[in-house]
C-alpha positions as CSV (number, residue, x, y, z in Angstrom):
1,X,219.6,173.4,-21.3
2,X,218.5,176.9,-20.1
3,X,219.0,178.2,-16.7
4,X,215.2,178.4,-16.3
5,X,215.4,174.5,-17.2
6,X,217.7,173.6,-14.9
7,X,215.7,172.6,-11.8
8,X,218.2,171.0,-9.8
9,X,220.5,174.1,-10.2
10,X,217.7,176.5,-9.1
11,X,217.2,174.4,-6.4
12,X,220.6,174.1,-5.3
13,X,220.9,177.9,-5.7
14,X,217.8,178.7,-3.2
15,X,217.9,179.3,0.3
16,X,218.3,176.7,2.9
17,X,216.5,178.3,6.2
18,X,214.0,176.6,7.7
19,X,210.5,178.9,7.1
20,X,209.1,180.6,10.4
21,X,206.5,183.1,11.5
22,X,207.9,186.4,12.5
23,X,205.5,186.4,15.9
24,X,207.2,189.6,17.4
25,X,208.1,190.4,21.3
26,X,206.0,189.8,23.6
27,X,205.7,192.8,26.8
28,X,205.0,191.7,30.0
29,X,201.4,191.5,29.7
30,X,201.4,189.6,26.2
31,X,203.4,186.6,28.5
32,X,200.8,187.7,31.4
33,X,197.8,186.7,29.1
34,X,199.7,183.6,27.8
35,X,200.5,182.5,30.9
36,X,196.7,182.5,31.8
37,X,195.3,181.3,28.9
38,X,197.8,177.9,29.4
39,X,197.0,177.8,33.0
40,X,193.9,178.3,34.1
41,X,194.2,178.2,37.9
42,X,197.1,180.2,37.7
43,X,194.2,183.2,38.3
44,X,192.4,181.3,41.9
45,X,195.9,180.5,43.1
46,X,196.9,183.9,43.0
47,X,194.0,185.2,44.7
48,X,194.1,182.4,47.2
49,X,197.1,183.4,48.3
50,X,197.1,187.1,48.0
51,X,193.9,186.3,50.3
52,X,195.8,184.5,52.9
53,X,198.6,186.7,53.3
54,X,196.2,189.6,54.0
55,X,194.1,187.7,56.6
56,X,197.3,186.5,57.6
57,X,198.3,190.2,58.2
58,X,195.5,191.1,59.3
59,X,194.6,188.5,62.0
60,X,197.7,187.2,63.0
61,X,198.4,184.0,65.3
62,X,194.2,183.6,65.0
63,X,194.3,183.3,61.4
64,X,197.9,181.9,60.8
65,X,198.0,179.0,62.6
66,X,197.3,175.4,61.7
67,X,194.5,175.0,63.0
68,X,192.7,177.7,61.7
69,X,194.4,176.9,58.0
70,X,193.1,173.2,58.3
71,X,190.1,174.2,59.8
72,X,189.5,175.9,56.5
73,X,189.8,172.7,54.7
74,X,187.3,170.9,57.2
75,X,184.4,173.7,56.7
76,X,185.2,173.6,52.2
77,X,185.4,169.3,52.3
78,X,181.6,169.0,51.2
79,X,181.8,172.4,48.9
80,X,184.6,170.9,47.7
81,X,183.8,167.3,46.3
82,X,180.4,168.5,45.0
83,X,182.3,171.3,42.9
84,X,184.3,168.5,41.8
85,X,181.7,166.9,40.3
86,X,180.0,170.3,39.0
87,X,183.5,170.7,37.3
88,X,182.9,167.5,34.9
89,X,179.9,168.5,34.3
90,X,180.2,172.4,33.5
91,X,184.1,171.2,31.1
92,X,180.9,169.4,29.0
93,X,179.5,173.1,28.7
94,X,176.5,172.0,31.2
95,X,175.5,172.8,34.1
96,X,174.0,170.6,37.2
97,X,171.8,172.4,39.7
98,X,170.9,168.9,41.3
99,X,174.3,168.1,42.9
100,X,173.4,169.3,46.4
101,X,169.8,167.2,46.3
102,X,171.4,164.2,44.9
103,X,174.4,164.7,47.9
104,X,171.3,164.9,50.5
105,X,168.8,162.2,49.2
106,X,171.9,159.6,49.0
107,X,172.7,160.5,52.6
108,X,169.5,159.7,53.3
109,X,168.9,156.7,51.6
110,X,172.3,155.6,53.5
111,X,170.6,156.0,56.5
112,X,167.0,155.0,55.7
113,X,168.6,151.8,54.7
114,X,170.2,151.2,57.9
115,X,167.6,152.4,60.7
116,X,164.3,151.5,58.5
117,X,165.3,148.2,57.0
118,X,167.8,147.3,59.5
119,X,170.6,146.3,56.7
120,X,173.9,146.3,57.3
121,X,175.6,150.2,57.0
122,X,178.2,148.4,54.3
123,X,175.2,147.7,52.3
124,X,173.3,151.1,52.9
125,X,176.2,153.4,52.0
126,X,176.9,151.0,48.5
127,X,173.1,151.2,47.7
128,X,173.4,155.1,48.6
129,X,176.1,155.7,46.4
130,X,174.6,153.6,43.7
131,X,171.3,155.4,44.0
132,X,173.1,158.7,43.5
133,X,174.9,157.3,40.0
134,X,171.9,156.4,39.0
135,X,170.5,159.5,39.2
136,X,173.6,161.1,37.5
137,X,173.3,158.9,34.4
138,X,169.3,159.6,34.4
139,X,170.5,163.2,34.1
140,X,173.0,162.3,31.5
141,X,170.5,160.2,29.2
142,X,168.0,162.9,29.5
143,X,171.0,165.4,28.1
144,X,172.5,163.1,25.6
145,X,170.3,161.1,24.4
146,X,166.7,163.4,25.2
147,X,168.5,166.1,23.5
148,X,167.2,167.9,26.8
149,X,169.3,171.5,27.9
150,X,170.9,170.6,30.4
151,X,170.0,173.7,32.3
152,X,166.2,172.7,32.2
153,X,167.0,168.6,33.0
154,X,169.1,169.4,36.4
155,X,166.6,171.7,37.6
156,X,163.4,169.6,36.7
157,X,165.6,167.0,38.6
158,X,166.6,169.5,41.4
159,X,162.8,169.7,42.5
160,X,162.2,165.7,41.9
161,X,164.9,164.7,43.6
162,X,164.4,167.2,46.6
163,X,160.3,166.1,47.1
164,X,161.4,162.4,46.9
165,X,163.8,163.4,49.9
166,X,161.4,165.0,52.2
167,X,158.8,162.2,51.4
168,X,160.8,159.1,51.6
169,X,162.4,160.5,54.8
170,X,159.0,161.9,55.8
171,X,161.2,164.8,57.3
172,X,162.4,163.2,60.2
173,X,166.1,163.4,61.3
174,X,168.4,160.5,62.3
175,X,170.0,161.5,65.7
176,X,173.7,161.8,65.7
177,X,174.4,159.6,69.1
178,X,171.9,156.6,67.5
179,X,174.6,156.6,64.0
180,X,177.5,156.4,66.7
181,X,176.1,153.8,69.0
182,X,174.3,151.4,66.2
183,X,175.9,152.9,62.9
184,X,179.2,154.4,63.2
185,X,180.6,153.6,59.5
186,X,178.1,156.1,58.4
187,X,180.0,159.2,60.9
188,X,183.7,157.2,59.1
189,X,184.1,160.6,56.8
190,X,183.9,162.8,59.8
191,X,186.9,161.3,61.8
192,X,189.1,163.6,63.0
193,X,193.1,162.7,63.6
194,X,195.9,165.5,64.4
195,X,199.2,166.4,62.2
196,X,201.4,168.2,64.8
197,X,198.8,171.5,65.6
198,X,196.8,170.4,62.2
199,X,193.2,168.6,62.6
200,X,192.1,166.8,59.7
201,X,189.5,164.7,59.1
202,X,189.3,161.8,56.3
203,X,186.7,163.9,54.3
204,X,189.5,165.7,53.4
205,X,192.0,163.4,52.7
206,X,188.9,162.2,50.3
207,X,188.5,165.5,48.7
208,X,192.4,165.9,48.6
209,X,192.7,162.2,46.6
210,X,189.8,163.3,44.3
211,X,190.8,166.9,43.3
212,X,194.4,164.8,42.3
213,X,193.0,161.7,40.6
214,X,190.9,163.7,38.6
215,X,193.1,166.7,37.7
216,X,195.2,163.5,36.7
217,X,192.2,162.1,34.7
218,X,191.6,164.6,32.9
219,X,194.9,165.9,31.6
220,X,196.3,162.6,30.8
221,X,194.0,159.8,29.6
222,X,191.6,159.4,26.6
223,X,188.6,159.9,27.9
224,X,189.9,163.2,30.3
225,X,191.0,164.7,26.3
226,X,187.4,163.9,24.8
227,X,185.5,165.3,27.8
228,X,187.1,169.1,27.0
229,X,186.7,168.0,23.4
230,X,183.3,167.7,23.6
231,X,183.2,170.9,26.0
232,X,184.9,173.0,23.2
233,X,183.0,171.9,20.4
234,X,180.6,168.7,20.6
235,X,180.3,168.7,16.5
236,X,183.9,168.6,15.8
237,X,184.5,166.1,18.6
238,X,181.8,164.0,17.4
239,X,183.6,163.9,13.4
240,X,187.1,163.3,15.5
241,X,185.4,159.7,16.6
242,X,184.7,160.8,20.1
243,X,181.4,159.5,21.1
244,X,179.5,162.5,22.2
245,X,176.4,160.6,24.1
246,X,178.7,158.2,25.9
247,X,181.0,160.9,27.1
248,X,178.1,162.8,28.7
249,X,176.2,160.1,30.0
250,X,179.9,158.9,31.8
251,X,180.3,162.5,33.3
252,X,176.8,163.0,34.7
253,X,177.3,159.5,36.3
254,X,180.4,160.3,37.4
255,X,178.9,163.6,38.7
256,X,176.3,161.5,40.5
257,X,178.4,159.3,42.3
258,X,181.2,162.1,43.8
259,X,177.7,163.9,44.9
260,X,176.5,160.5,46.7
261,X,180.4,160.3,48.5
262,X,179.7,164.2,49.0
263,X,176.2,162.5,50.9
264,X,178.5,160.2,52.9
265,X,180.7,162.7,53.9
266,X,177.6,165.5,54.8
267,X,176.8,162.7,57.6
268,X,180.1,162.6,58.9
269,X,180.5,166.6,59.0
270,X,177.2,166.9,60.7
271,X,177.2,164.0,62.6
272,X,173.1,163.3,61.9
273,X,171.2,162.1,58.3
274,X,168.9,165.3,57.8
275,X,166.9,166.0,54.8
276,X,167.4,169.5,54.9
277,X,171.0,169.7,54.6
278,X,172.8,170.8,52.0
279,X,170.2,173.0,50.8
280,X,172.6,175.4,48.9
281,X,175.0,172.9,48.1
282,X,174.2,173.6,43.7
283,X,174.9,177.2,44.5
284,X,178.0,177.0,46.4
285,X,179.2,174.6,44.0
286,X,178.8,176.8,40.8
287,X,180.3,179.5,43.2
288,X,183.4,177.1,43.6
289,X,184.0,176.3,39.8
290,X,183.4,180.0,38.6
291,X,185.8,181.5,41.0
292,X,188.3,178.4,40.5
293,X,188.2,179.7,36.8
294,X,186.3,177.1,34.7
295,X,184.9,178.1,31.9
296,X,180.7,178.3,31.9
297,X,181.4,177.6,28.2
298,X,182.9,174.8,28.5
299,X,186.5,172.9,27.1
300,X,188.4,175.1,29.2
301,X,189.7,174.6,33.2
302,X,191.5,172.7,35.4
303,X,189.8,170.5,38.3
304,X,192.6,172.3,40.8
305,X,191.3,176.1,39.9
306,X,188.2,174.5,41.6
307,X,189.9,173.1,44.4
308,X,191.0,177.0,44.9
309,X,187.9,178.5,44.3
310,X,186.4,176.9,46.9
311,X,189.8,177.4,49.7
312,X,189.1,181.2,48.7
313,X,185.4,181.0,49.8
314,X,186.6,179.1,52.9
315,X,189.6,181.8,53.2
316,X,187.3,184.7,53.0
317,X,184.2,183.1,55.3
318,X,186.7,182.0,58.4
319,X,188.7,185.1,57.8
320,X,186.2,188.0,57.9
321,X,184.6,186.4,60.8
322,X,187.4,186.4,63.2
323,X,187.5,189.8,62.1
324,X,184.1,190.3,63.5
325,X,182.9,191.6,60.1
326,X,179.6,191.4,58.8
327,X,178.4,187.8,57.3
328,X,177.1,190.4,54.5
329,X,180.5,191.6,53.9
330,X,181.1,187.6,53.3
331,X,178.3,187.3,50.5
332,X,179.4,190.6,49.1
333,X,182.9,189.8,48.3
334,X,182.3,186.2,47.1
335,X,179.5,187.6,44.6
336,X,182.4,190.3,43.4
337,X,185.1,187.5,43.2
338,X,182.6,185.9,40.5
339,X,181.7,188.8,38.5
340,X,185.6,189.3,38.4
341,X,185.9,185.5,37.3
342,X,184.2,186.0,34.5
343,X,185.3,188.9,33.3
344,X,188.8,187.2,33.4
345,X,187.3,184.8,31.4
346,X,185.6,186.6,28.8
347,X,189.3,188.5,28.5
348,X,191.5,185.3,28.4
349,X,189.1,184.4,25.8
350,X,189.2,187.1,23.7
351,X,193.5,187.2,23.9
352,X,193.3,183.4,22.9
353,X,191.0,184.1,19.8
């Protein structure tokens, strides 16, 4: 036999290393981009901070104090669940722009319940968070099912839902001392209790418990993995098994109820059920998720960037006005910090590919 015949010698003559990519060293800034491309709210943590330590600088005692750090928390708690629920919704590559009227027409349907029909607050606040899922899933049938953008559904819904509250309330507002004295589970979000100097209230702890159930959602259970996969690309997700409609019908539900909690939690914060509350609630809640580094493409973000996004609009508010500044100088700075969000975006993007 030939030595060309002889398989088993040529292969016991070849080489034995495992095959790998020569991928090269990578400079500071190749581990910089990596770094941010893996971890998303790597970016709003930086700026977070970097954002407190100048304040902190800046303002001293009357910024650095706990107090003033938890007082931060108490002003972002109804920011803060709302961008939650714009989170799921924008990871799906959609966008809802009726979070803040579905936040103020369950609040009101809470209290309506309560003072018009005389039924127990339990009941009021379970049908007001059931009225505000119901309205989420209407939003995600329309979406999924309508084939609808979802652009064109939330803000057709937006208006709906933001009529309905002035006319079922008939624009009248439920005094705060009459939910103390005849409804006081309603005002149970806006309890305040003291940690040393600290004063927190238990919207916060809810906002706190959310951001981490949800961050844990997301990153480790089935349904968390098929709600970026159908962010990323709904096609591919769709040939992978995932069930596209269901998936998007569950997140604008979802979306629905944290927005009715977001309700309850309005009343507590205020103190009063008022129809014209929360009137920029969509806004500040795209704000929140931008900043906090979610993608507007969807697939791509982390539930915690959001959390930052909106401590850095809370940071920047509290900050420059113990400064005395401007409340221009406030709206001027958060509309450059989402330019610059973007454009981090668009880069990471563009390194990734």
């Amino acid at each position: 036999m030939s030595q060309s015949e002889n398989y088993e010698a040529v292969v016991t003559d070849s080489a034995s290393e495992v095959a790998h990519f020569d991928e090269g060293k990578k400079g500071i800034v190749g581990r910089f981009h990596h770094a941010l491309h893996t971890t998303p709210a790597l970016v709003p943590l930086i700026v977070l901070i970097g954002a407190v330590v100048i304040f902190g600088l800046l303002l001293g005692s009357r910024f650095f104090s706990p107090f003033a750090l938890t007082l931060i928390l108490q002003q972002v708690q109804i920011v803060g669940i709302v961008a939650a629920a714009q989170s799921l919704v924008i990871l799906t590559a959609g966008i809802d722009l009726s979070v803040g009227a579905i936040a103020v027409i369950s609040s009101v349907v809470m209290g309506q319940f309560t003072f018009r029909y005389g039924l127990p607050p339990a009941v009021a606040v379970a049908f007001g968070l059931a009225f505000g899922t119901a309205i989420g899933a209407l939003n995600g049938w329309l979406v999924a099912r309508m084939k609808l953008p979802p652009f064109i559904v939330t803000l057709g819904m937006w208006q709906i839902v933001l009529a309905a509250n002035f006319l079922y309330s008939a624009n009248e507002t439920i005094r705060s001392q009459d939910i103390a004295a005849e409804a006081p589970l309603l005002q149970l979000l806006g309890a305040k209790f003291k940690l040393g100097g600290a004063v927190f209230t238990l919207g916060v702890v809810f906002m706190v418990l959310l951001v981490v159930v949800l961050a844990y959602v997301l990153k480790h259970t089935a349904w968390g993995r098929h709600v970026y996969a159908v962010g990323d690309d709904p096609e591919a997700a769709e040939l992978s098994g995932v069930n596209v409609k269901g998936v998007l019908i569950s997140v604008y539900a979802l979306a629905g109820l944290i927005c009715a909690f977001a309700g309850w939690a309005l009343i507590g914060r205020i103190g009063s059920v008022s129809p014209t509350s929360g009137q920029l609630l969509n806004i500040e809640s795209i704000t929140a998720v931008v900043i906090g580094g979610i993608s507007l493409f969807g697939g791509r973000g982390s539930i915690l960037g959001t959390f930052f996004g909106a401590l850095i609009v809370g940071v920047f508010t509290l900050g420059l006005r113990l400064a005395g500044a401007d409340a221009q100088w406030t709206f001027l700075l958060i509309g450059a910090l989402i330019i610059g969000a973007v454009a981090v975006d668009q880069w990471i993007r563009k390194v990734a590919a």
